[in-house]
ROPA-984093 format. One record per residue (C-alpha): x, y, z; residue in three letters. Coordinates in pm, whole numbers, plus 50000, padded with zeros to 5 digits. Layout:
N
XYZALA...
This chain:
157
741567587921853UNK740937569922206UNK744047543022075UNK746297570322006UNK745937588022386UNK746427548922505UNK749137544922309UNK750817577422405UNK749667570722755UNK751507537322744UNK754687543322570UNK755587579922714UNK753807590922996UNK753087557323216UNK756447541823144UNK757797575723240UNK759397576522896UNK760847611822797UNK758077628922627UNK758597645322288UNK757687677522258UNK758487684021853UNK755057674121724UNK756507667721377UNK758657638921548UNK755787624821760UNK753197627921441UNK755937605121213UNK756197586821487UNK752657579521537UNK752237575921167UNK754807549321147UNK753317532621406UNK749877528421164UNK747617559221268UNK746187582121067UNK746847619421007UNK743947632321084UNK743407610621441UNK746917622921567UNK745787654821554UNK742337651221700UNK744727633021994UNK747017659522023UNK744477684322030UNK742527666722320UNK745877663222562UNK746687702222450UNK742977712322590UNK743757688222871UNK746627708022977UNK744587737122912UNK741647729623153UNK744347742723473UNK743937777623307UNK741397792223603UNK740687823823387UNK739307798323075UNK737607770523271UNK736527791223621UNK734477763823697UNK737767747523823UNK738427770824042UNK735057769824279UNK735567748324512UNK732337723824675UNK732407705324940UNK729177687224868UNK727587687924511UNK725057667324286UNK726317663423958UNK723327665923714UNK724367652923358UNK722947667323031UNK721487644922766UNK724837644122530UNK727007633822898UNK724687605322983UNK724447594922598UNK727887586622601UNK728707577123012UNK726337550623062UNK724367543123412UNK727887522423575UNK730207554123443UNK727897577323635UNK728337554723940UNK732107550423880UNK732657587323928UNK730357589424208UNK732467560024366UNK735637578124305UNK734677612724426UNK733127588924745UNK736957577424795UNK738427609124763UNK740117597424414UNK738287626924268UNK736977661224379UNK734967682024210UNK737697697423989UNK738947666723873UNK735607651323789UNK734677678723567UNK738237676923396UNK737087640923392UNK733877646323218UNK735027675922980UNK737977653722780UNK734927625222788UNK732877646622589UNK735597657422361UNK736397617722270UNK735857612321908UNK733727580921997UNK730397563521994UNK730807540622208UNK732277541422574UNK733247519322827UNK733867520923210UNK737507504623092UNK737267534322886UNK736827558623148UNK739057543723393UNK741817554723148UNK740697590623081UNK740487593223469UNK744237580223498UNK745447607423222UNK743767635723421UNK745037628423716UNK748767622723605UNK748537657323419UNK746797674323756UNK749957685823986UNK749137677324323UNK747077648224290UNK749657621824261UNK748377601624561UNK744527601424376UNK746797590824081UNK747877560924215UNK744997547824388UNK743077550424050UNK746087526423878UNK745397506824179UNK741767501424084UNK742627495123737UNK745417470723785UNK744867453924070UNK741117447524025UNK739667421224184UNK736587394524126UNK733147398524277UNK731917428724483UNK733877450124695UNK732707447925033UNK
């Protein structure tokens, strides 16, 4: 499922590609291009509950705002983000890349990934697709391409 969202991620919405909206097209589409049935609409699913998380009278947890928080993760969250994933969000809600809204949009479509195994590359993109769907956080949205295309060797300092 993860290579379908990069795939859509790539061809429509990064290249700023007109996005189709017939799902029938996009499915044949996707199928053509060698996914399966079933995965498309896992994918589809998770970008339609992506859009979804804005709703404040679903997800009212969006809505609070906190100026200082500790995130505690739950056994299933830190199962699948790893020690350096933790610190990655940390790191971007220390930049500003994130707030707290964002990070939980963040860690919500994580959890909903069809996947085993999970990388900080991984998350980097999930981050990215949040952001570019968020209205308002366009500037965040470029500083986290900036981190993911620009990155550079050794430690930051």
């Amino acid at each position: 499922m993860f290579d379908i969202l990069m795939y859509l991620f790539e061809n429509y919405i990064h290249s700023e590609a007109e996005v189709m909206v017939d799902h029938d097209v996009l499915t044949d589409e996707l199928t053509r291009a060698g996914f399966h049935q079933d995965e498309i609409y896992k994918a589809l699913t998770w970008l339609e509950k992506l859009a979804a998380l804005q709703d404040s009278n679903t997800y009212p947890y969006l809505t609070r705002i906190a100026s200082k928080s500790t995130r505690v993760y739950t056994c299933e969250e830190m199962q699948l983000l790893d020690v350096e994933s933790r610190g990655f969000l940390m790191f971007l809600e220390q930049v500003n890349v994130l707030d707290f809204t964002t990070r939980e949009m963040v860690i919500d479509r994580v959890m909903e990934l069809d996947t085993q195994f999970f990388s900080i590359d991984d998350l980097k993109w999930v981050v990215l697709m949040v952001l570019f769907n968020v209205p308002g956080k366009e500037t965040a949205y470029s500083q986290m391409e900036d981190l993911i295309f620009d990155e550079q060797e050794g430690p930051l300092h």
